[in-house]
TIMIPA-911067 format. One line per field, with one value per residue: residue in three letters; x, y, z of N, C-alpha, C in turn. Coordinates in Angstrom, 3 decimals, padded with zeros to 6 digits. Layout:
N
rest	[ala|...];
npx	[X|...];
npy	[Y|...];
npz	[Z|...];
capx	[X|...];
capy	[Y|...];
capz	[Z|...];
cpx	[X|...];
cpy	[Y|...];
cpz	[Z|...];
END
This chain:
246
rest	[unk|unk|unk|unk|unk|unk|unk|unk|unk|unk|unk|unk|unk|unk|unk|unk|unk|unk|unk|unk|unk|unk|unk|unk|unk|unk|unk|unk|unk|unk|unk|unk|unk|unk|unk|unk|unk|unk|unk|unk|unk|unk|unk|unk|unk|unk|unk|unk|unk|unk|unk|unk|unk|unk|unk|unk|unk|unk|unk|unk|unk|unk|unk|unk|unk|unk|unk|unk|unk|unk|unk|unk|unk|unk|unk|unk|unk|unk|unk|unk|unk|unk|unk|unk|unk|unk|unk|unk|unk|unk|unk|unk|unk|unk|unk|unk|unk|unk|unk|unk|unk|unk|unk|unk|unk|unk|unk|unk|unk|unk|unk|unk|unk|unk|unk|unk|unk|unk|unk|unk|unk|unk|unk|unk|unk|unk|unk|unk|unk|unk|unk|unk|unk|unk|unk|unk|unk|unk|unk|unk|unk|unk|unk|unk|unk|unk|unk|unk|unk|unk|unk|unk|unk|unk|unk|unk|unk|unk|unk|unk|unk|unk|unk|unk|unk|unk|unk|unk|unk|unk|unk|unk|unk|unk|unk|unk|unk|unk|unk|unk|unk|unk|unk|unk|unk|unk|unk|unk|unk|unk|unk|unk|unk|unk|unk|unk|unk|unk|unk|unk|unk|unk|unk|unk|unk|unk|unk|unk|unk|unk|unk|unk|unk|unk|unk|unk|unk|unk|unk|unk|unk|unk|unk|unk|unk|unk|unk|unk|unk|unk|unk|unk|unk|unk|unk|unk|unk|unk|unk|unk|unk|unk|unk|unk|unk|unk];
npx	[000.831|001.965|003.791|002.066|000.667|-001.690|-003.486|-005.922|-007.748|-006.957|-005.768|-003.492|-002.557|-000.230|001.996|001.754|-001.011|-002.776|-002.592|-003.581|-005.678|-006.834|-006.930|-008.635|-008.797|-010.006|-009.154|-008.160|-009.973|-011.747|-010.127|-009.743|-012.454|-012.749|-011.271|-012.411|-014.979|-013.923|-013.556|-014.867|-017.005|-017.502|-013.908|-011.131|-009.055|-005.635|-002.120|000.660|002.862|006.073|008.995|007.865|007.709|010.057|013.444|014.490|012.551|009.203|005.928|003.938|000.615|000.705|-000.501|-003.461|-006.003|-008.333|-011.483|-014.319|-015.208|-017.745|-018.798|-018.097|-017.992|-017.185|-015.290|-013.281|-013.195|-011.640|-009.447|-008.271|-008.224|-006.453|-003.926|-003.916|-003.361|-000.753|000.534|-000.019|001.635|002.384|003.376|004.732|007.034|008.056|009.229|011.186|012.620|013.310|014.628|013.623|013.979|013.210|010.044|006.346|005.137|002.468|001.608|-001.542|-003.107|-005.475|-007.927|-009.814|-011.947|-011.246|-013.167|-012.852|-012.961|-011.424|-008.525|-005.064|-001.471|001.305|004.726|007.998|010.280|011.150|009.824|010.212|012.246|014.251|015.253|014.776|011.982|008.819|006.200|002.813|-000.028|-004.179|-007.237|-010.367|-012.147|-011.793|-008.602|-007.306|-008.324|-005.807|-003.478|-004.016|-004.019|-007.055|-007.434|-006.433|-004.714|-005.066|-002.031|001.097|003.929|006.036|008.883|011.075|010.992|008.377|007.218|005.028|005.646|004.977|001.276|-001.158|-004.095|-006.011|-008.111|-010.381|-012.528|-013.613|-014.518|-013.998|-017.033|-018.148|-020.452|-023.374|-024.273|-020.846|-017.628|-016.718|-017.881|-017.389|-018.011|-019.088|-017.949|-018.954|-018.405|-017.738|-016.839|-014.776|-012.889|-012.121|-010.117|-008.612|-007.223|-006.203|-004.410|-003.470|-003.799|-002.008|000.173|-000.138|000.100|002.692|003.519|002.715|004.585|007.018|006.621|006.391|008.698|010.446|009.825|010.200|012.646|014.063|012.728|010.663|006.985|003.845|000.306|-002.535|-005.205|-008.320|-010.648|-013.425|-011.441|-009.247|-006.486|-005.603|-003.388|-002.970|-000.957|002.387|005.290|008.545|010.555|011.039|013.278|015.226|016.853|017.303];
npy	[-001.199|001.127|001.533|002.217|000.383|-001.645|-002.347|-004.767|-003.517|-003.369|-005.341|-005.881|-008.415|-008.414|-011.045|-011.106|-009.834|-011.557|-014.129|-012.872|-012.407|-014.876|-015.471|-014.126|-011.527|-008.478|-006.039|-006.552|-007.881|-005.516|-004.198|-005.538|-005.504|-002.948|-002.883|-004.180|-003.528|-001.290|-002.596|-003.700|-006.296|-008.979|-010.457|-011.946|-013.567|-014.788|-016.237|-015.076|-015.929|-015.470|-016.086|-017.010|-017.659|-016.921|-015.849|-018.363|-020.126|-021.153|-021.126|-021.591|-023.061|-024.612|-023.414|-021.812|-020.390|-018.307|-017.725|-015.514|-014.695|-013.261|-011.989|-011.362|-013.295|-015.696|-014.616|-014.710|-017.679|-018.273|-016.827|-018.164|-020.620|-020.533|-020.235|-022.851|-024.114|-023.818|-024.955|-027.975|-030.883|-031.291|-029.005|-027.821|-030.095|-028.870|-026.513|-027.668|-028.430|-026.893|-025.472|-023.224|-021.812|-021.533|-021.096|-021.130|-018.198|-016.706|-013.866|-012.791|-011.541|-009.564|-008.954|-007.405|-009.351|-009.609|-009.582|-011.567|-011.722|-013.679|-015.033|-015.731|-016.991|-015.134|-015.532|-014.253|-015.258|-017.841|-020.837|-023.380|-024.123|-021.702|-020.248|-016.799|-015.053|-014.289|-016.169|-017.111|-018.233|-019.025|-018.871|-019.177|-017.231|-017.354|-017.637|-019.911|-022.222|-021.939|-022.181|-024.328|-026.670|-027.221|-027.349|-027.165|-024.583|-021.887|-020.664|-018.937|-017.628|-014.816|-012.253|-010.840|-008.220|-008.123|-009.322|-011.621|-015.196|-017.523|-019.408|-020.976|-022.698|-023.562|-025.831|-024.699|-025.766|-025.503|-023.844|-021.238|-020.183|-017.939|-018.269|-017.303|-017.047|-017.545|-018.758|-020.993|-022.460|-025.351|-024.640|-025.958|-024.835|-024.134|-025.660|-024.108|-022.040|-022.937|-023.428|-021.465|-018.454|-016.679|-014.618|-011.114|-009.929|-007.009|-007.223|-008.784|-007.178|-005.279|-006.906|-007.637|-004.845|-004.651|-006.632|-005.402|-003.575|-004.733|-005.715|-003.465|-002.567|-004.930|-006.287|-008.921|-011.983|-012.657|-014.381|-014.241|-013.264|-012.988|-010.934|-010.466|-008.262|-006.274|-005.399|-004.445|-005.217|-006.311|-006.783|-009.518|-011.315|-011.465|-013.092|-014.226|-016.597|-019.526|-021.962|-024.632|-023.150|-020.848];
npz	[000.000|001.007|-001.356|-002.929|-005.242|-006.875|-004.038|-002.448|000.490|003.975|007.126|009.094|011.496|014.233|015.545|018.591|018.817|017.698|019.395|021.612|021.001|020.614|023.050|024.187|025.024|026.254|025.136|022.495|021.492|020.989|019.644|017.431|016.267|016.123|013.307|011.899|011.222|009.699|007.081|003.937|004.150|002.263|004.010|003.335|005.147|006.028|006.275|007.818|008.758|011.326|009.323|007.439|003.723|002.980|001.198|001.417|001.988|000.595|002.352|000.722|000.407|002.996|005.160|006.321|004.195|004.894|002.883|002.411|004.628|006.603|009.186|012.713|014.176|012.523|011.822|013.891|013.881|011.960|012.488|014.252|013.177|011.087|012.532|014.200|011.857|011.115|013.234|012.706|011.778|009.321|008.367|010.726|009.785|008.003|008.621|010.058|008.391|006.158|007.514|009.512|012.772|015.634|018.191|016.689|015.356|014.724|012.500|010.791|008.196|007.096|004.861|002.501|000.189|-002.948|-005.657|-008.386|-011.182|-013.057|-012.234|-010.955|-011.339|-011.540|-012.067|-012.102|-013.230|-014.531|-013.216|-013.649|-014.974|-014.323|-016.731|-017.775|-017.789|-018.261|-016.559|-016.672|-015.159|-015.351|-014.607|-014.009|-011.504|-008.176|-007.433|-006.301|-007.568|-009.094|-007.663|-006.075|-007.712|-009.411|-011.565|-014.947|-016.117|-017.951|-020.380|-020.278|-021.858|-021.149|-022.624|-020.665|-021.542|-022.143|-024.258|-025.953|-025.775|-025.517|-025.689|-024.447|-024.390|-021.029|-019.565|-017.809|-015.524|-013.306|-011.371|-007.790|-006.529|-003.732|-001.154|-000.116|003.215|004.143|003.561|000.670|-002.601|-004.947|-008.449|-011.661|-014.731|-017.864|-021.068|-023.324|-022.006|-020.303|-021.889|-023.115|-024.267|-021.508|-021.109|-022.757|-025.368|-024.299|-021.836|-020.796|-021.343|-019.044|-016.852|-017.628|-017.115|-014.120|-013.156|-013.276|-011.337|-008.896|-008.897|-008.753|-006.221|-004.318|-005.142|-007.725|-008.802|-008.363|-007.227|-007.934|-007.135|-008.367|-009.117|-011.617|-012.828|-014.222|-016.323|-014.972|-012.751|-009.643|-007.043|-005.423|-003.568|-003.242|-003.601|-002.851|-005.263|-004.346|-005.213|-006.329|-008.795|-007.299];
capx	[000.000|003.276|004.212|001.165|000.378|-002.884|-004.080|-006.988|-007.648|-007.237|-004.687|-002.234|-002.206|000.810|001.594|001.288|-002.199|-003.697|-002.075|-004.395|-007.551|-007.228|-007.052|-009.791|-008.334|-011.245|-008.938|-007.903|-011.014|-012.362|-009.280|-010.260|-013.773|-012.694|-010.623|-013.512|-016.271|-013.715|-013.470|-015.810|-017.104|-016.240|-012.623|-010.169|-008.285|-004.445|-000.946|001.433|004.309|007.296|009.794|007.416|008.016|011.576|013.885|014.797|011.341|008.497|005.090|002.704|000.305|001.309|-000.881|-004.580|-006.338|-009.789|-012.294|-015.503|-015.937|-018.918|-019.329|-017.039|-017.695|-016.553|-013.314|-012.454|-012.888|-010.862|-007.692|-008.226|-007.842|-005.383|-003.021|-003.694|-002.679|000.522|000.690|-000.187|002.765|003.213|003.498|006.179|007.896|008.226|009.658|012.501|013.417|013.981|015.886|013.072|014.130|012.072|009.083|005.850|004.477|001.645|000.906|-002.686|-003.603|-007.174|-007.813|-010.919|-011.759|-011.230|-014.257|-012.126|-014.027|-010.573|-007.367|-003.679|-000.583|003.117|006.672|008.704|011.237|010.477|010.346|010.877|013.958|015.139|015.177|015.088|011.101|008.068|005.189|001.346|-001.626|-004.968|-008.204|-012.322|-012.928|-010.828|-007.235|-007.696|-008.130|-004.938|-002.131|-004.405|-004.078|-008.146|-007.621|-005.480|-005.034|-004.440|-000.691|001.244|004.809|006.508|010.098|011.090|010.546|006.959|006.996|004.388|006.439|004.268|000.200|-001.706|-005.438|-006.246|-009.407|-011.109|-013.584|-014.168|-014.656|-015.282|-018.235|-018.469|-021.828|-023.698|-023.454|-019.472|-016.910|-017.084|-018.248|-016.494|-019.208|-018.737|-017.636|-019.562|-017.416|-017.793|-016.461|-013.916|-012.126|-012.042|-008.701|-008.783|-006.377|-005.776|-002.846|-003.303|-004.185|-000.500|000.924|-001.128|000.330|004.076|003.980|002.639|005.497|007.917|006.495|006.819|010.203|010.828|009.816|010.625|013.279|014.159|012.104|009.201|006.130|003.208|-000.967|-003.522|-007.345|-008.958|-011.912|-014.108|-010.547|-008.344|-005.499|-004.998|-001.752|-003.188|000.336|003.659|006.473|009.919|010.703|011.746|013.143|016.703|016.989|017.816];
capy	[000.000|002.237|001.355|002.577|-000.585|-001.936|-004.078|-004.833|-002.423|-004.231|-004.619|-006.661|-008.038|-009.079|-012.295|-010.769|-009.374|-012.980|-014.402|-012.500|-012.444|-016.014|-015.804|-013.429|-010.274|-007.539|-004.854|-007.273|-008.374|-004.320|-003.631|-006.208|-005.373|-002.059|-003.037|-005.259|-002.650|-000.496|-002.900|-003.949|-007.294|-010.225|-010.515|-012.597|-014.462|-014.850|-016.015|-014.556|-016.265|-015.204|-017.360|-017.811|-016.911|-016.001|-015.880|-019.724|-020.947|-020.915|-021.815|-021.781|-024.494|-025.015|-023.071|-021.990|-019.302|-018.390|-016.379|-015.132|-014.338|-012.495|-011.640|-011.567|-014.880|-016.212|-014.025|-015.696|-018.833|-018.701|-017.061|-019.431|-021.567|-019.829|-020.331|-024.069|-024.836|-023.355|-026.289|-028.905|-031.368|-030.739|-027.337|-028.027|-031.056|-028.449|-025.779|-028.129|-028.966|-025.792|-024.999|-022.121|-021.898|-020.716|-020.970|-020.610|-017.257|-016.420|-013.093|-012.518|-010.315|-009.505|-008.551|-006.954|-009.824|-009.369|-010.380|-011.922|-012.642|-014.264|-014.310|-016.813|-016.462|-014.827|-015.748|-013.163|-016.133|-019.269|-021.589|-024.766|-023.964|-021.035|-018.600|-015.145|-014.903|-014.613|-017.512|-017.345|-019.074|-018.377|-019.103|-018.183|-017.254|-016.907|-017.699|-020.800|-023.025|-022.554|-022.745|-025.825|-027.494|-028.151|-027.053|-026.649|-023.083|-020.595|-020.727|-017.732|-017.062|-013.607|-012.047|-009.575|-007.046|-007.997|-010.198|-012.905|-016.332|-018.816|-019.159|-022.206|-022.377|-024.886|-026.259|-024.383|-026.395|-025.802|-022.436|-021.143|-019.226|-017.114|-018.787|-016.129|-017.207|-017.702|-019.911|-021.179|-023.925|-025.556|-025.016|-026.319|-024.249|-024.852|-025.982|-023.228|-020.534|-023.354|-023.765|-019.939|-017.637|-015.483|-013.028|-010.691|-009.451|-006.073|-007.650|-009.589|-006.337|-005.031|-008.137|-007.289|-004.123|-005.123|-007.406|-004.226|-002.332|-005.212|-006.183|-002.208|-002.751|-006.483|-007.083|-009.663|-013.473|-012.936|-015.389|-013.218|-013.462|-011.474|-010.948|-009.461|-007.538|-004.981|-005.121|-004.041|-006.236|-006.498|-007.627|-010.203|-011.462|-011.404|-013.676|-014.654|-017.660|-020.437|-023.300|-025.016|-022.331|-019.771];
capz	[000.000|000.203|-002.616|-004.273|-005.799|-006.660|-003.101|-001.466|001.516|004.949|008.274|009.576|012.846|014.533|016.413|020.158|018.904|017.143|020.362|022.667|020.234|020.807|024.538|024.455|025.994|025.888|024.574|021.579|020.850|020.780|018.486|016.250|016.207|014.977|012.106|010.999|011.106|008.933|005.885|003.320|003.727|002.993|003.669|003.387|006.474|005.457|007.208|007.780|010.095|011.130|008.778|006.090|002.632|002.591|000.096|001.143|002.401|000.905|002.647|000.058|000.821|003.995|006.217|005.971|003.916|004.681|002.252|002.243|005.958|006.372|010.686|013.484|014.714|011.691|012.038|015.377|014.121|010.813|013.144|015.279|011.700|010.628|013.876|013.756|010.726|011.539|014.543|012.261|011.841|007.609|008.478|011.406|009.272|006.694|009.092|010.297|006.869|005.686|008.922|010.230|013.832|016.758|018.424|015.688|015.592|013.148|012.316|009.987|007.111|006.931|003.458|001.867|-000.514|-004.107|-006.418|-009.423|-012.460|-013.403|-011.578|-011.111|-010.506|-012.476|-011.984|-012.717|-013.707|-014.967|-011.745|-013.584|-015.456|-014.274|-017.635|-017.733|-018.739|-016.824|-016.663|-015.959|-015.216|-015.085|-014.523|-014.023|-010.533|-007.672|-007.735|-005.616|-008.362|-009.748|-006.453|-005.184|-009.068|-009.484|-013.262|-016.249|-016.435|-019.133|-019.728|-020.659|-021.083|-022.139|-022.252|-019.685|-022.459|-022.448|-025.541|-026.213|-026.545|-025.630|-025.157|-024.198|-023.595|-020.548|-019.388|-016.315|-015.589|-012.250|-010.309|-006.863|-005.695|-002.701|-000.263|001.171|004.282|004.016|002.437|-001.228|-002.744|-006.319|-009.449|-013.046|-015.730|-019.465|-022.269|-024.437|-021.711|-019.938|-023.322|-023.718|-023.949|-020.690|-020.919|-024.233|-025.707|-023.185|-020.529|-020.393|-020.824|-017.924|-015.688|-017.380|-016.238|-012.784|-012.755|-013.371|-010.680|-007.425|-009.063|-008.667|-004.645|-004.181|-006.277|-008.994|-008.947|-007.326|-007.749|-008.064|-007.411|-009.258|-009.163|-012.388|-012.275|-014.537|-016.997|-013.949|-011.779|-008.701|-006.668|-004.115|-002.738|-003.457|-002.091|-003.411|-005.690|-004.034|-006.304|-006.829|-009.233|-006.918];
cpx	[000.867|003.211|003.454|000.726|-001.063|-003.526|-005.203|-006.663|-007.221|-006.070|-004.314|-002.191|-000.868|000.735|001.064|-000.487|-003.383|-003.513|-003.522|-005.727|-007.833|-007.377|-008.103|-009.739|-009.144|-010.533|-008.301|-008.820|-011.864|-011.747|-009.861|-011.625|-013.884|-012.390|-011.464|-014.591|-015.942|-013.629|-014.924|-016.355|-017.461|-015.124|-012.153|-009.269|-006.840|-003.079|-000.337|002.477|005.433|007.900|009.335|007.734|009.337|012.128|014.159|013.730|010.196|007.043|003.825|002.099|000.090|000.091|-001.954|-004.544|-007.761|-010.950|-013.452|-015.700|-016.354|-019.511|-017.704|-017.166|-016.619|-014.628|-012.664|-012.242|-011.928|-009.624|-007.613|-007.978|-006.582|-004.121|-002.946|-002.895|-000.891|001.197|000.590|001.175|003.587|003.912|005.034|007.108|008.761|009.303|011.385|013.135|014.044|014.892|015.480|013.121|013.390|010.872|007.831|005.256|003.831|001.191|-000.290|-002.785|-005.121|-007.444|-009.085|-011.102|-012.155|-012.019|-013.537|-012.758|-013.026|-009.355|-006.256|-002.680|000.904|004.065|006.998|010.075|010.822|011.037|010.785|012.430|015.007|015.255|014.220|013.280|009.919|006.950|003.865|000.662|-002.557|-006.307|-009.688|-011.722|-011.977|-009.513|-006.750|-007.223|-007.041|-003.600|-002.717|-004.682|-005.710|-008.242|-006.535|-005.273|-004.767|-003.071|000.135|002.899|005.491|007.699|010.370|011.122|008.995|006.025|006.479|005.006|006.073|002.701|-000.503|-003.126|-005.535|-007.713|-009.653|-012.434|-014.609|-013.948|-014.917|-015.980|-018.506|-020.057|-022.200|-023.796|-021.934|-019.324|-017.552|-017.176|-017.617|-018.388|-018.530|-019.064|-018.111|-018.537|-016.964|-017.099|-014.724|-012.407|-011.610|-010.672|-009.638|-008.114|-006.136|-004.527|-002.365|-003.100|-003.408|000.484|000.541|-000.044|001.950|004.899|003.526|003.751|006.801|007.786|006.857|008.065|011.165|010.749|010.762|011.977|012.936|013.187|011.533|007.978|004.316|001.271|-001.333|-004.661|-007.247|-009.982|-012.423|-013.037|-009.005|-007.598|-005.561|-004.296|-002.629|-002.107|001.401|004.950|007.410|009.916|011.035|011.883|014.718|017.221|017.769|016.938];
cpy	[001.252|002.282|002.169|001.269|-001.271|-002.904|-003.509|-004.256|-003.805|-003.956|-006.111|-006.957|-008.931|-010.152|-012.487|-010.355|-010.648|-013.460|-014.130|-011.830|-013.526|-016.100|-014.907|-012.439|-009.132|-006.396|-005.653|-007.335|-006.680|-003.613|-004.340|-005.843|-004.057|-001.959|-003.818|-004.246|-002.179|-001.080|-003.377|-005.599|-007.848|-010.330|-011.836|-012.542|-014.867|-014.906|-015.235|-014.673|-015.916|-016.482|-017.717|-017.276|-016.052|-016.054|-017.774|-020.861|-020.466|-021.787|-021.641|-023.164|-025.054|-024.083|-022.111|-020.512|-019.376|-017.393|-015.916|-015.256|-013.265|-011.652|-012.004|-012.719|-015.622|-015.899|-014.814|-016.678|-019.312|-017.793|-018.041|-020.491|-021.954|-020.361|-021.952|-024.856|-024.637|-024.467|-027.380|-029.650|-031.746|-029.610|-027.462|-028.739|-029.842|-026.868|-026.651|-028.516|-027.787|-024.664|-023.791|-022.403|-021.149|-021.291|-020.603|-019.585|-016.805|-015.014|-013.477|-011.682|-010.435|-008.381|-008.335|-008.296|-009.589|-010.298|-010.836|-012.532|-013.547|-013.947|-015.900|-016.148|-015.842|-015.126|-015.304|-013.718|-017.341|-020.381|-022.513|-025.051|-022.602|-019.835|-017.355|-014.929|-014.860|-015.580|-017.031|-017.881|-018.616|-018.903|-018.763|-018.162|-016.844|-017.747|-019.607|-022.237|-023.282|-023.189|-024.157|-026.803|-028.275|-028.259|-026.820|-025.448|-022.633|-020.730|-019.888|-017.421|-015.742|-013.310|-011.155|-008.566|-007.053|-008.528|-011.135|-013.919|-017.498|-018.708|-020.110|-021.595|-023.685|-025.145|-026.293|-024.338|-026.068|-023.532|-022.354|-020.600|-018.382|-017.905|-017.398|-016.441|-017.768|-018.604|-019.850|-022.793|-024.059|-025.629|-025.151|-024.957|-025.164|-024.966|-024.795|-022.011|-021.684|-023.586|-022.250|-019.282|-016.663|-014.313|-012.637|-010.081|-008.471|-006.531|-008.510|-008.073|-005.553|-005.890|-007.630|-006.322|-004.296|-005.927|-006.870|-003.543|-003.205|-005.482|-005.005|-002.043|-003.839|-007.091|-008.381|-011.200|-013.777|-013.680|-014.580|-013.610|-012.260|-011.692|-010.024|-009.490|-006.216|-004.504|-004.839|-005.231|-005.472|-007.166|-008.423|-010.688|-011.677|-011.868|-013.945|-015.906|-018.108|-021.549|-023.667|-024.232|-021.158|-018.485];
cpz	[000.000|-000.465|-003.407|-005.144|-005.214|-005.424|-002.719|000.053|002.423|005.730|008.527|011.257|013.461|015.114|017.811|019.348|018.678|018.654|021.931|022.304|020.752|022.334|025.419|025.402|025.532|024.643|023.001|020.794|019.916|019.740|017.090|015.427|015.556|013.780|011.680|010.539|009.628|007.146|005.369|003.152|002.794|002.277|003.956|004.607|005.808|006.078|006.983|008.460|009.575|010.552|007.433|004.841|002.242|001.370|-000.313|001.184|001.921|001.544|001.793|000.354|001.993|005.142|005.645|005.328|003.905|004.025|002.492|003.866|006.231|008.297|011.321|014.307|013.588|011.593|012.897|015.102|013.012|011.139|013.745|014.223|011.335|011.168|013.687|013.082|010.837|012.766|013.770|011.880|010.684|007.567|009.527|011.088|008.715|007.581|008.961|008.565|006.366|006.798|009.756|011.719|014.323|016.733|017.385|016.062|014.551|013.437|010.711|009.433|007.353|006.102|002.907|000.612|-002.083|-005.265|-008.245|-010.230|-012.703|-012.437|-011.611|-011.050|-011.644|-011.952|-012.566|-013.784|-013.266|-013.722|-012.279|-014.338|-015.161|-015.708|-016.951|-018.371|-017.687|-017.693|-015.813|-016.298|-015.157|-015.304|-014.444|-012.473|-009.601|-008.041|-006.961|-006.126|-009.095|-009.046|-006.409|-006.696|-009.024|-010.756|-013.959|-016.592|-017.408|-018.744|-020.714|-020.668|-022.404|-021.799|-021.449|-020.092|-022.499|-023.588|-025.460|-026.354|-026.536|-025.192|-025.320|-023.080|-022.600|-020.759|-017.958|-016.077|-014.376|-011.642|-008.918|-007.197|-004.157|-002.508|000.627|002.208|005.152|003.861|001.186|-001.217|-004.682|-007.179|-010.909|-013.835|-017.373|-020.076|-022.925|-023.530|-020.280|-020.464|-024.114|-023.387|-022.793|-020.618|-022.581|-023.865|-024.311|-022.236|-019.833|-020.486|-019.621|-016.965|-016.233|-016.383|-014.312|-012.097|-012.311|-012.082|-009.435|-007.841|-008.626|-006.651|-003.866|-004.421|-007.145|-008.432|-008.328|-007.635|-006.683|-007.917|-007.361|-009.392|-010.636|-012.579|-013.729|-015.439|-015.977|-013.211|-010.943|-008.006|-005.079|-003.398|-003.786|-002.498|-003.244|-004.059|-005.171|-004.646|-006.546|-008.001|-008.802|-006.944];
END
């Protein structure tokens, strides 16, 4: 939000603050209760531990994300999620492996959630080999479908000039949905619009330059998610490549 770069509104709470939401400390709970009022529901629930996502580790995968929460019960119970998953013993295998020392401490994002007619993810550099080029996916709906592989996505790659060099239609078959009374549920995608190009020519230079501008914050080989909306991107997260690559 420094930056200036396109995100979804929302706040950050640290690990002492989740810490003593969960232990139900009045003046916690009253903080929280403000920063909920102030966004637009429904947001998005989102880790954030110390350790995660470094340059050497990342935890994609690894520890919960919850959407479409619609009340503050629901909030409590998807940090309280959140935190968990972070205890779970993939999540701690996966710590010691990559040599994250300490005690776990989860801080939370709580993120205005972004209504994505289409959205997936960029690599600023090609994770599986390493060139100099960036790579995307992409899909109907939220972004969901393409980290957690339910679909074949749109597949996209261009030169760090911004040059078209490769473009493959998948087959996104499947979508979420937002439930009005929170969470999502998976719905089928028709043939005729599963089988469809999602992104145009623009609309990869759109995502280049987006790629220009966190590489301009971030630096170099960052691995990139994006909501699009009404023609417009937005930068849903941004973490570092991690890959025998470097």
């Amino acid at each position: 939000m420094r930056a200036e770069l396109t995100v979804p509104s929302g706040y950050a709470l640290n690990f002492k603050s989740v810490e003593a939401i969960l232990r139900e400390e009045e003046q916690a709970l009253t903080d929280l209760k403000f920063a909920f009022k102030q966004m637009t529901s429904p947001i998005a629930v989102r880790s954030s531990a110390i350790g995660e996502d470094s340059a050497g580790a990342s935890f994609a995968g690894q520890h919960l994300s919850v959407l479409n929460v619609n009340n503050f019960s629901q909030l409590i119970s998807a940090i309280a999620g959140v935190l968990d998953s972070a205890l779970a013993s993939s999540a701690q295998s996966y710590r010691q492996k990559m040599g994250v020392d300490g005690a776990t401490k989860m801080g939370i994002v709580l993120q205005e959630l972004h209504h994505s007619e289409a959205a997936g993810v960029m690599f600023t550099r090609n994770p599986l080999n390493g060139e100099q080029e960036r790579v995307i996916e992409a899909a109907w709906g939220l972004g969901e479908v393409v980290v957690s592989g339910l679909v074949i996505p749109d597949y996209y790659r261009l030169s760090l000039q911004g040059d078209i060099l490769e473009r493959r239609i998948g087959d996104k078959d499947i979508a979420l949905r937002l439930l009005p009374q929170g969470g999502t549920e998976e719905i089928e995608i028709p043939p005729e619009k599963a089988n469809a190009k999602i992104l145009e020519d623009a609309d990869l230079q759109n995502l280049h330059h987006l790629a220009l501008r966190c590489e301009s914050v971030f630096g170099k080989h960052l691995d990139i998610e994006w909501g699009l909306a009404g023609g417009q991107f937005t930068l849903l997260q941004c973490r570092a490549i991690t890959t025998s690559h470097g």
